[in-house]
C-alpha positions in Angstrom: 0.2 -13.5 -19.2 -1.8 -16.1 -20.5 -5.4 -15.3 -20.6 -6.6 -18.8 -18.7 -4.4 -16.8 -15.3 -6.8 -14.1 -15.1 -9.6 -14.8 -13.7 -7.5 -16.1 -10.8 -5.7 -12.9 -10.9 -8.8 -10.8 -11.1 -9.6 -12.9 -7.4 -6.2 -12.3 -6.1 -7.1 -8.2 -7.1 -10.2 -7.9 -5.4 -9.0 -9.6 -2.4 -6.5 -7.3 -1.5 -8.3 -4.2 -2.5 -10.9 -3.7 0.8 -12.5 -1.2 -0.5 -13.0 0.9 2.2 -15.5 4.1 2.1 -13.4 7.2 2.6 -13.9 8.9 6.2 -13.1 12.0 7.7 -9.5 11.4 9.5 -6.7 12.8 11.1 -3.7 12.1 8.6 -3.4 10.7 5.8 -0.1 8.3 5.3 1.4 7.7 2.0 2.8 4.9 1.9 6.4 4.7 -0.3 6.6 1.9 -3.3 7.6 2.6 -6.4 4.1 4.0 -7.8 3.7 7.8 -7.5 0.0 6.8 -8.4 -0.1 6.9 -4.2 1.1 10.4 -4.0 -1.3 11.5 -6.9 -4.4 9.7 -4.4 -3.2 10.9 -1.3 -3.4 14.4 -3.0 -6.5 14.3 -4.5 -7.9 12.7 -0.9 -6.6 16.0 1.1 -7.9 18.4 -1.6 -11.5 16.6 -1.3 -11.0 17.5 2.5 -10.7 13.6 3.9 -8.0 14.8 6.3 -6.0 18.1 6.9 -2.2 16.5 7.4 0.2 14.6 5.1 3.0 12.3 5.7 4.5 10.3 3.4 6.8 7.6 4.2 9.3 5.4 2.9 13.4 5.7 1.9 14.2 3.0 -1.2 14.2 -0.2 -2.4 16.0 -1.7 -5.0 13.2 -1.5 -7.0 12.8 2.1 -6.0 16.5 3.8 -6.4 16.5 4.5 -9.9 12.7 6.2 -9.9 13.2 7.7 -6.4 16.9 8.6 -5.7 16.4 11.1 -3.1 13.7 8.7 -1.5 10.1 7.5 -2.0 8.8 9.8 1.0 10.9 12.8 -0.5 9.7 12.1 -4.3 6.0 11.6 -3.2 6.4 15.0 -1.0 7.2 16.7 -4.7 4.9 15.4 -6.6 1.9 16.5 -3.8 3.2 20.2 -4.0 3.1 20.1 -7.6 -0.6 19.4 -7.2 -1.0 22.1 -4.9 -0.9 20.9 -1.6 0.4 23.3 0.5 4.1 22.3 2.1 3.2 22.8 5.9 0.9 20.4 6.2 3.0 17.5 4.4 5.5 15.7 6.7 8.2 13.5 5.5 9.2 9.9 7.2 12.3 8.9 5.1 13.7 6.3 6.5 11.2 3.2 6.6 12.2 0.4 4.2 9.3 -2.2 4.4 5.6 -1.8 5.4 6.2 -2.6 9.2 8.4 0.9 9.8 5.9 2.6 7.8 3.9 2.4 10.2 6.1 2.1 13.3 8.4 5.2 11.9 5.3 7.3 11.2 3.7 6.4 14.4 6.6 8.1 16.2 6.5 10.8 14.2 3.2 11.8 15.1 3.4 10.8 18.9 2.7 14.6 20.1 -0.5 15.0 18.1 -3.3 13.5 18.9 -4.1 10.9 16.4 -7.0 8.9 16.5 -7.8 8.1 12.6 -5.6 7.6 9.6 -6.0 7.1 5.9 -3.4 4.4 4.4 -2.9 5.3 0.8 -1.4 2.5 -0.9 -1.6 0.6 -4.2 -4.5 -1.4 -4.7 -3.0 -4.5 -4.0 -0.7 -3.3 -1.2 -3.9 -2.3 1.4 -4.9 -5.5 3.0 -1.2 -6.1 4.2 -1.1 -2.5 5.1 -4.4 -2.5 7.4 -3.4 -6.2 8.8 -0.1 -4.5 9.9 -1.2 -0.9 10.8 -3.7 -2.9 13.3 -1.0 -5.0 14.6 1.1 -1.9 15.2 -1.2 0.8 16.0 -4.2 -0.1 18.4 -6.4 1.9 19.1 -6.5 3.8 15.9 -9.3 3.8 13.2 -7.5 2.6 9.9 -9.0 3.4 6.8 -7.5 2.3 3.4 -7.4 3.8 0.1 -6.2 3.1 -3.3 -6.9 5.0 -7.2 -9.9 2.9 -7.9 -8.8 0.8 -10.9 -9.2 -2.8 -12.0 -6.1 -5.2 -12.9 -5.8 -3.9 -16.5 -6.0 -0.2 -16.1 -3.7 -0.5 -13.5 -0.9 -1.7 -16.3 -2.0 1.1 -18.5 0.8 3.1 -16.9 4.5 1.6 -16.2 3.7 -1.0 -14.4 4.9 -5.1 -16.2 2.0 -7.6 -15.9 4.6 -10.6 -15.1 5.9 -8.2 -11.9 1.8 -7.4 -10.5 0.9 -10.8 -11.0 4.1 -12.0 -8.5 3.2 -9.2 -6.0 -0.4 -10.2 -6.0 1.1 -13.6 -5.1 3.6 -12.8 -2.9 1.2 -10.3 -0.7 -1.3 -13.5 -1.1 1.3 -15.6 1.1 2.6 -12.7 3.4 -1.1 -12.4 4.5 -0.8 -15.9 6.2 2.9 -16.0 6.7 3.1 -12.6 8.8 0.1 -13.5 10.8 2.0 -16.7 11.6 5.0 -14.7 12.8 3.1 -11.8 14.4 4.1 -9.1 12.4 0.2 -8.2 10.9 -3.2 -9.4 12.5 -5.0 -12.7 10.9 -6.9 -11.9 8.4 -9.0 -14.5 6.5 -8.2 -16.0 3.2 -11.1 -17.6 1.0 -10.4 -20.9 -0.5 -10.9 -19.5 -3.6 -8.3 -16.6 -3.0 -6.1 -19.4 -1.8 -6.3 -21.8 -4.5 -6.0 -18.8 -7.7 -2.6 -17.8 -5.7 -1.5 -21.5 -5.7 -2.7 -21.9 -9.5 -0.5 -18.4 -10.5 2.5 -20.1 -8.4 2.5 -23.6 -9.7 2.4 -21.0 -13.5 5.6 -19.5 -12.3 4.7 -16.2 -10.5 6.9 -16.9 -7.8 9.4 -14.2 -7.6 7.5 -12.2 -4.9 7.4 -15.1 -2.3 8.8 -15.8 0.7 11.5 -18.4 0.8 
């Protein structure tokens, strides 16, 4: 990464992380990716008492496989009893294979309870998508999102390629508009600064996240 591209990709960071104040709720979702940074989060969340259920969601990707053979969901449920949370309140959702059945698949899962508030624990630059879906898919129910707070560079402390962020940053940049355009998410408003670093960190060659 050159060091001209990061200011734009400090903008394309902060746009997607909303920041949300953590609220009392009535499950929080993990959703699968190939970061077990999420199930470390969603962990800590329940142990600081922001909601008393678990599920964690998500089967593989092929970015996924070789990390999580048995399955994101099934992975993440591991590495949450390791940190002491207790098995009966985690459930697992394993089949979901792209933000949408996240959602959808855990909705379902969770049709007898009474649901009215839900933490999304995602990567940082995975939560705007996630809320813009999980308010297209799920109305009626207060969405909170929540990420490890971290900046851009701490984030690639861990395993995580600078090259790879920088193309997801994009490609969620364009899914923002694109989805809303298809009706998959709700609208959600992009600044013109927001759009024009994406378009910058394109026309530089971060392109392999985007949509055809």
């Amino acid at each position: 990464m050159l060091p001209a591209h990061l200011d734009d990709v400090r903008t394309l960071w902060d746009y997607h992380d909303l920041r949300h104040e953590p609220r009392r709720c009535d499950v929080g979702i993990g959703l699968g990716s190939r970061d077990p940074g999420v199930a470390v989060h969603t962990a800590e969340l329940f142990h600081a008492g922001w909601f008393p259920l678990v599920v964690f969601t998500g089967a593989n990707a092929p970015t996924t496989v070789e990390r999580f053979p048995r399955g994101e969901a099934v992975h993440y449920r591991e590495i949450a009893l390791e940190l002491g949370v207790p098995g009966d309140v985690i459930l697992v959702e394993p089949a979901a294979r792209n933000t949408g059945e996240n959602v959808e698949f855990t909705r379902r899962l969770l049709a007898e309870r009474e649901i009215r508030s839900v933490t999304l624990v995602a990567r940082p630059y995975q939560q705007r998508r996630a809320y813009a879906t999980a308010k297209r898919l799920w109305p009626g129910v207060d969405i909170v999102c929540a990420s490890k707070a971290v900046s851009f560079e701490d984030h690639l402390t861990g395993e995580e390629d600078a090259d790879r962020v920088i193309s997801m940053l994009v490609g969620e940049t364009q899914r923002i508009t694109a989805y809303a355009a298809r009706g998959f998410v709700i609208p959600q408003d992009v600044p013109a600064g927001v759009a024009r670093a994406s378009g910058r960190l394109a026309a530089a060659g971060f392109t392999q996240r985007m949509l055809p």
